[in-house]
FIKOLGU-936291 format. One line per field, with one value per residue: residue number from 0; chain; x, y, z of N, C-alpha, C, O in turn. Coordinates in steps of 0.001 Angstrom, whole numbers, plus 524288, in hexadecimal, padded with zeros to 5 digits. Example, Ala and Ser with C-alpha at 12.3 -4.5 7.8 and 13.67 -1.06 7.14 Angstrom:
BEGIN
n c(0,1)
chain c(A,A)
nX c(83386,83232)
nY c(7E9C6,7F736)
nZ c(81E78,81BA8)
caX c(8300C,83566)
caY c(7EE6C,7FBDC)
caZ c(81E78,81BE4)
cX c(83390,83264)
cY c(7F31C,8001E)
cZ c(81E78,81EBE)
oX c(8379C,83461)
oY c(7F309,80472)
oZ c(82111,81F67)
! end
This chain:
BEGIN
n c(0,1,2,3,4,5,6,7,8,9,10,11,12,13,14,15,16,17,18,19,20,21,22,23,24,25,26,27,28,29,30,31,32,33,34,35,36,37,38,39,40,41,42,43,44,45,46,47,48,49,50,51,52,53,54,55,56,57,58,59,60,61,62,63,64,65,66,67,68,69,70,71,72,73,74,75,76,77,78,79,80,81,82,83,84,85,86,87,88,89,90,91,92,93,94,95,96,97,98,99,100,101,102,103,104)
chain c(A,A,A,A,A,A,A,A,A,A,A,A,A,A,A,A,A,A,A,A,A,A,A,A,A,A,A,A,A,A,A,A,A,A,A,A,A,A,A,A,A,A,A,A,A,A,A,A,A,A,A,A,A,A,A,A,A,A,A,A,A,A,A,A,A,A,A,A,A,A,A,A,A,A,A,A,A,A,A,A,A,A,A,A,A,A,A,A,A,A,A,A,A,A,A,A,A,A,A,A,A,A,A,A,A)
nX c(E9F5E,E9C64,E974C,E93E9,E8BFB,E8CC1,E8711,E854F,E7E8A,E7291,E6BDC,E6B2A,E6EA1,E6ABA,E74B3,E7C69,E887A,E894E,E92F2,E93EF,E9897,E9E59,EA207,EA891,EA876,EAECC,EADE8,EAFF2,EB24E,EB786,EBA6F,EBB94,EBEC8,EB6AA,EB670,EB1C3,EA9D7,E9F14,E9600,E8A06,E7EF7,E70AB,E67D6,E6055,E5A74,E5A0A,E6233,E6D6E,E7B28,E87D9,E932F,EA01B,EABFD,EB6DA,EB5AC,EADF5,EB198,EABDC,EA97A,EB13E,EBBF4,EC08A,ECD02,ECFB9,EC877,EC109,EB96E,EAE94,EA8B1,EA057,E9CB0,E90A1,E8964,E7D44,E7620,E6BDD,E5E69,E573F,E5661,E625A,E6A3A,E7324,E7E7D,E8A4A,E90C7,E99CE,EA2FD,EA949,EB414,EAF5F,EA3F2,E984A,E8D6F,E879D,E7D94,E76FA,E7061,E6B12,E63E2,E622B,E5F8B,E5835,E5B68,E56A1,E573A)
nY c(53081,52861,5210C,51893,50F30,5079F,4FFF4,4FD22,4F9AA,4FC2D,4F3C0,4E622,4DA1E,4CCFC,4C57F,4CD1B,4D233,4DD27,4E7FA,4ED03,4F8B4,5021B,50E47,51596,51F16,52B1B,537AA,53EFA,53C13,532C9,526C7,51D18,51181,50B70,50600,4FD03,4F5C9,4F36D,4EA50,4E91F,4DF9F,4DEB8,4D567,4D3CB,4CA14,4CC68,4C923,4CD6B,4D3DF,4D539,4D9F7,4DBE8,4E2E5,4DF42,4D889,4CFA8,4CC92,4CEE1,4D8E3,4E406,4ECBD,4F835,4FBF3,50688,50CB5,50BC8,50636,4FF29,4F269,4E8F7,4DC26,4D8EF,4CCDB,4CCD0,4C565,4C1D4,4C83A,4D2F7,4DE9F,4E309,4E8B2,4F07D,4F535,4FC6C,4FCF1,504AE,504B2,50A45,51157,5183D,5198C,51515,512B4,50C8C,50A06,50293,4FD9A,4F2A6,4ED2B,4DF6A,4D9A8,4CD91,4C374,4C372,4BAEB)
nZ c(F52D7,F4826,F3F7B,F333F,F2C5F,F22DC,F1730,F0A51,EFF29,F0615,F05F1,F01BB,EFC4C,EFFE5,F0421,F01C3,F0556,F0DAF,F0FB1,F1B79,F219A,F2AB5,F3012,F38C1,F3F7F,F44E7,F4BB8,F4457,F3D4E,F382B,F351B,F4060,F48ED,F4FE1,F5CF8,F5E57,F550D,F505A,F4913,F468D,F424C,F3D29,F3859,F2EFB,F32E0,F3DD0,F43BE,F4BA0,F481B,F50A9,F4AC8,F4EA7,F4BEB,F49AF,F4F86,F49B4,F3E9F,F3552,F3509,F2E92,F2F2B,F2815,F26E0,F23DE,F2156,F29BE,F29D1,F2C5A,F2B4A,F257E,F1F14,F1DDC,F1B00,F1479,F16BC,F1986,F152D,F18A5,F2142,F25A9,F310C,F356F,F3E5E,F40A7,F4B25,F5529,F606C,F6B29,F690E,F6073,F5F32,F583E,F4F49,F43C3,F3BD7,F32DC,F26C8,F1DE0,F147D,F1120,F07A2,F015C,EF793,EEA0E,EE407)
caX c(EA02E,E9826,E96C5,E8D93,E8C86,E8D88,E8633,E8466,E794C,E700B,E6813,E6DAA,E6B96,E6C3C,E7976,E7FBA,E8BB5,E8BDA,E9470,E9129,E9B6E,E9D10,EA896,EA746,EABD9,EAF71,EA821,EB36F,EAFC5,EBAE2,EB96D,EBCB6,EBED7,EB4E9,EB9C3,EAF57,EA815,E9AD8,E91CE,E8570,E7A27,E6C9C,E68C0,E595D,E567E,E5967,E688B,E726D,E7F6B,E8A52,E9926,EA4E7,EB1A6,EBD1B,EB3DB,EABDA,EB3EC,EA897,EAAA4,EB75F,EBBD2,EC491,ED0E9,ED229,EC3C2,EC03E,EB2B4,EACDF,EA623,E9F89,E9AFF,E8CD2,E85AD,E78F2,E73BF,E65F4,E5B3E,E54E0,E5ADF,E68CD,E6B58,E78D1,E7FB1,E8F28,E92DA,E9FE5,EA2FF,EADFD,EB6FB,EAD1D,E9EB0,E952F,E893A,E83A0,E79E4,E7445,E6CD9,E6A20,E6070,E6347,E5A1A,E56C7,E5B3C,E51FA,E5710)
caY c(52B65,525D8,51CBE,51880,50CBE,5090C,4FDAC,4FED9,4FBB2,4FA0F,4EF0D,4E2B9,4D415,4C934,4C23D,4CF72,4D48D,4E376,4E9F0,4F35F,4FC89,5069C,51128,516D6,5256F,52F0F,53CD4,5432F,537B2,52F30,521F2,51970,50CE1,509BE,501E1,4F660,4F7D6,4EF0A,4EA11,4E346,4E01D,4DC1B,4D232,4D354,4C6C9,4CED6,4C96C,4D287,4CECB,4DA30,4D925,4E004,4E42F,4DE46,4D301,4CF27,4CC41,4D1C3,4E06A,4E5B3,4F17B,4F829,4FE7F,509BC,51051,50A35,505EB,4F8EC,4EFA5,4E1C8,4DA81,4D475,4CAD3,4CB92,4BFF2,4C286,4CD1C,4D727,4E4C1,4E337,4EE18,4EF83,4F781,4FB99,500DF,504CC,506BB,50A71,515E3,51A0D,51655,515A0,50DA7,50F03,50486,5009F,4F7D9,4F21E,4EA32,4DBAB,4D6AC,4C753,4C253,4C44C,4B6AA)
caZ c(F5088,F46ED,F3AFD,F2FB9,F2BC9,F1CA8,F13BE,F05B9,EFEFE,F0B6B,F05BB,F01E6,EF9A7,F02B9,F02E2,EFFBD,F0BB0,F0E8F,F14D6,F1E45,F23D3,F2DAC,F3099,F3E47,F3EC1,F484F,F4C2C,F42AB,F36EF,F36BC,F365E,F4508,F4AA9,F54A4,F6040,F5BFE,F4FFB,F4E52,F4341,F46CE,F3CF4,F3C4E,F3346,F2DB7,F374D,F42D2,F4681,F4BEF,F4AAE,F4F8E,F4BE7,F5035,F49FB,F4DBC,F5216,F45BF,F394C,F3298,F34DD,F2DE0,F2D4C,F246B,F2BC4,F21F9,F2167,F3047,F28FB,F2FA9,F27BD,F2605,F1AE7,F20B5,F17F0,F1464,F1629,F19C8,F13D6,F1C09,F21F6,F28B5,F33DD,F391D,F4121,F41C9,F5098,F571A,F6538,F6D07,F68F4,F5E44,F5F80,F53EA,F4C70,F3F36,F3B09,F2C8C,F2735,F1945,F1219,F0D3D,F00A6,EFF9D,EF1A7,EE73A,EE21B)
cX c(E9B8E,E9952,E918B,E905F,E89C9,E8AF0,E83A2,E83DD,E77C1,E6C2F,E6C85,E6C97,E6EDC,E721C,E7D34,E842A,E8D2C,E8EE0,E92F3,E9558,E99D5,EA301,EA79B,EAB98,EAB46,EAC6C,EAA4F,EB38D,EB2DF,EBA67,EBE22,EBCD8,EBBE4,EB93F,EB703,EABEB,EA395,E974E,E8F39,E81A8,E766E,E6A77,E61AD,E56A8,E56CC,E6026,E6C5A,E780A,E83C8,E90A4,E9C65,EAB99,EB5DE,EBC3D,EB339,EAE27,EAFF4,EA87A,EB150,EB6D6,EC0EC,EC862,ED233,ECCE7,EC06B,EB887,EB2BC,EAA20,EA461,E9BEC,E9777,E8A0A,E825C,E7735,E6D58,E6155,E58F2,E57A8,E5E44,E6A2E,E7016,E7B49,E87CE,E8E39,E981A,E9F3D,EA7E7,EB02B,EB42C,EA6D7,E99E8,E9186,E88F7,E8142,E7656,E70DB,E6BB5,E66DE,E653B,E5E83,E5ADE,E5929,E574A,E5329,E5A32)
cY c(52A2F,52211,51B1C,511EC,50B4C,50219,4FF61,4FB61,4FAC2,4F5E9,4EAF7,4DCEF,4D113,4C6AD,4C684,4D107,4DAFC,4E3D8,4EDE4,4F473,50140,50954,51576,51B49,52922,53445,5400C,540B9,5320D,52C63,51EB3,514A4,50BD1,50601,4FC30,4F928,4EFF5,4EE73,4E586,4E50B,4DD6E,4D9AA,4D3C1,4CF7A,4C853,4CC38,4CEAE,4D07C,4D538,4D6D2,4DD5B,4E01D,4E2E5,4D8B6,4CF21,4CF7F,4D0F6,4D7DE,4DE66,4EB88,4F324,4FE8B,5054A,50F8D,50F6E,508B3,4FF1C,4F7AE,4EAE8,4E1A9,4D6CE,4D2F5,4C901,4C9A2,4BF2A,4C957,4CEED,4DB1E,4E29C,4E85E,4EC98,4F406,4F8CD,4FF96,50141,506A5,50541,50FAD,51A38,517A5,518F4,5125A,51082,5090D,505B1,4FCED,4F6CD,4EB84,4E582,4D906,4D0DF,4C7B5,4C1C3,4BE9D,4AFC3)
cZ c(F4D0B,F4179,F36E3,F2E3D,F246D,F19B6,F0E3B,F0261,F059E,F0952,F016B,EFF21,EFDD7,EFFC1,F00DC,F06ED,F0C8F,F1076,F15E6,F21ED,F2784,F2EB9,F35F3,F3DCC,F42D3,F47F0,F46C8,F3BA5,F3735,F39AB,F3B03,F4412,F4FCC,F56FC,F5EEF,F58F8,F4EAD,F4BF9,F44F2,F419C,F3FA4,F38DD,F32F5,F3162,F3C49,F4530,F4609,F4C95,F4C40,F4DD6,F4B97,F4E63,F4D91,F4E97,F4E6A,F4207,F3510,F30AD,F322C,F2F2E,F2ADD,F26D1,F2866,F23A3,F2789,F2E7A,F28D1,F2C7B,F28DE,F20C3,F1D52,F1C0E,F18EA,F14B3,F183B,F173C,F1697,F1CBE,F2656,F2C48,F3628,F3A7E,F4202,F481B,F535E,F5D9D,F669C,F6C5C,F65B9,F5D49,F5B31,F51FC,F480A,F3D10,F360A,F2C16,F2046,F19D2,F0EAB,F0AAA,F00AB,EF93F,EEE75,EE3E2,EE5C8)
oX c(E971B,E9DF0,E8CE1,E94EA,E862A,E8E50,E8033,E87E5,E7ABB,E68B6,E701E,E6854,E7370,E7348,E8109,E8292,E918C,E8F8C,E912C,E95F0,E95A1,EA743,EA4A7,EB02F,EA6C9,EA917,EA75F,EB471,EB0C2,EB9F9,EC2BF,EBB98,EBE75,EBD27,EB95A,EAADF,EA47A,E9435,E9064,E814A,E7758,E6B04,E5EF7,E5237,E541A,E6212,E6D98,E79AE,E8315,E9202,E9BD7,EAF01,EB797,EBF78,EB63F,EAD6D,EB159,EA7B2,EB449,EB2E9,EC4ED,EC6FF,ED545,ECD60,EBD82,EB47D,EB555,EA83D,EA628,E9953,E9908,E8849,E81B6,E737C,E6B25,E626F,E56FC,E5B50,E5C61,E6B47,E7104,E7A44,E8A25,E8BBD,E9A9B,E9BAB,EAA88,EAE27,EB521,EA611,E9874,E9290,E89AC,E837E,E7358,E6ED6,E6B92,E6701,E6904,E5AA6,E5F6C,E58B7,E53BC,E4FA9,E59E3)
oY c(52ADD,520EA,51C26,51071,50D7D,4FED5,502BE,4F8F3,4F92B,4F50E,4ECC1,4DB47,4D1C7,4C637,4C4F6,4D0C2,4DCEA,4E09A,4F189,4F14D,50397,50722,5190D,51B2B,52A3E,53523,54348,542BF,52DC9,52CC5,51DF4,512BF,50B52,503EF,4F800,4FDCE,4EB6E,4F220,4E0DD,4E8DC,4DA82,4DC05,4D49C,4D038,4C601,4CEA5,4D1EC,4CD2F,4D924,4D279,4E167,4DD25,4E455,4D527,4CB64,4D3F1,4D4F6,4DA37,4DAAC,4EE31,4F080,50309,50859,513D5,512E7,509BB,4FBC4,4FB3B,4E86A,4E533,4D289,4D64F,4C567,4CB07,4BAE8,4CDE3,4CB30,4DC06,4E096,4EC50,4E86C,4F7A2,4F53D,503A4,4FD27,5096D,50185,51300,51ED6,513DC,51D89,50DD6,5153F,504CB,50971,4F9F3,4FADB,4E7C7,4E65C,4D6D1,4CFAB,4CBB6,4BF16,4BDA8,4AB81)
oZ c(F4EBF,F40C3,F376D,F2ECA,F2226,F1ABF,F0E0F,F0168,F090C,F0C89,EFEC6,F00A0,EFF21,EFB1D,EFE68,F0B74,F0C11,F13F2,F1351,F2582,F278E,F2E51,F34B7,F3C5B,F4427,F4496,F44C6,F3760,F3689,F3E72,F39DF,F3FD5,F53D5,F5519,F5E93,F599B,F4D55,F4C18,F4522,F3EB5,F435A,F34B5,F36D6,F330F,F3F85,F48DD,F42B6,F4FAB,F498F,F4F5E,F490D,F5008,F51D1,F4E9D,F4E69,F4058,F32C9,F2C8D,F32CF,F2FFA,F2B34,F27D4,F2A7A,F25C8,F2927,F30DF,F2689,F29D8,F2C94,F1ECE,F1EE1,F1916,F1C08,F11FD,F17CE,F1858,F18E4,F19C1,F2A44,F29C4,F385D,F377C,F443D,F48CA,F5389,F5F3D,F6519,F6F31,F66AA,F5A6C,F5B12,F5346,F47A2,F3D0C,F35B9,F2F47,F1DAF,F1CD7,F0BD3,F0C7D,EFFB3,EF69F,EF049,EE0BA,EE393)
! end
């Protein structure tokens, strides 16, 4: 089992919304459905918040490519660490992290 987890750029202007994706794949490649599927973050002031698919509006995922998603906004500058994990029928983590920039005006 395993997974990567996907944002693009990794640094960021305040007030912008990444998304950051993940696609959770079997020993053989092809992309699963964990039994629960969860996305916490860390914010630069030290809050953790987690949410869970199914639970959390926030997560989607898209029924064709089985790749999980959320659109989190930036709303503070410092480094952002977050984490997707699955448990149950297929168990996995992969954890990122990107830079958000203050406005230069």
């Amino acid at each position: 089992m395993s997974c990567s987890a996907s944002s693009n750029p990794n640094s960021y202007i305040i007030g912008a919304v990444p998304k950051l994706a993940v696609i959770f794949r079997s020993e053989s490649g092809l992309a699963v459905e964990p039994t629960t599927v969860k996305f916490k973050y860390k914010t630069p002031s030290g809050v953790i918040t987690t949410l869970t698919y199914g639970v959390d509006t926030e997560i989607e995922k898209n029924p064709t490519t089985k790749e999980y998603s959320i659109e989190l906004p930036a709303d503070e500058a410092g480094s952002w660490i977050y984490r997707w994990e699955s448990t149950g029928n297929y168990q996995a983590a992969a954890e990122g992290r990107f830079i958000v920039m203050p406005s230069q005006v």
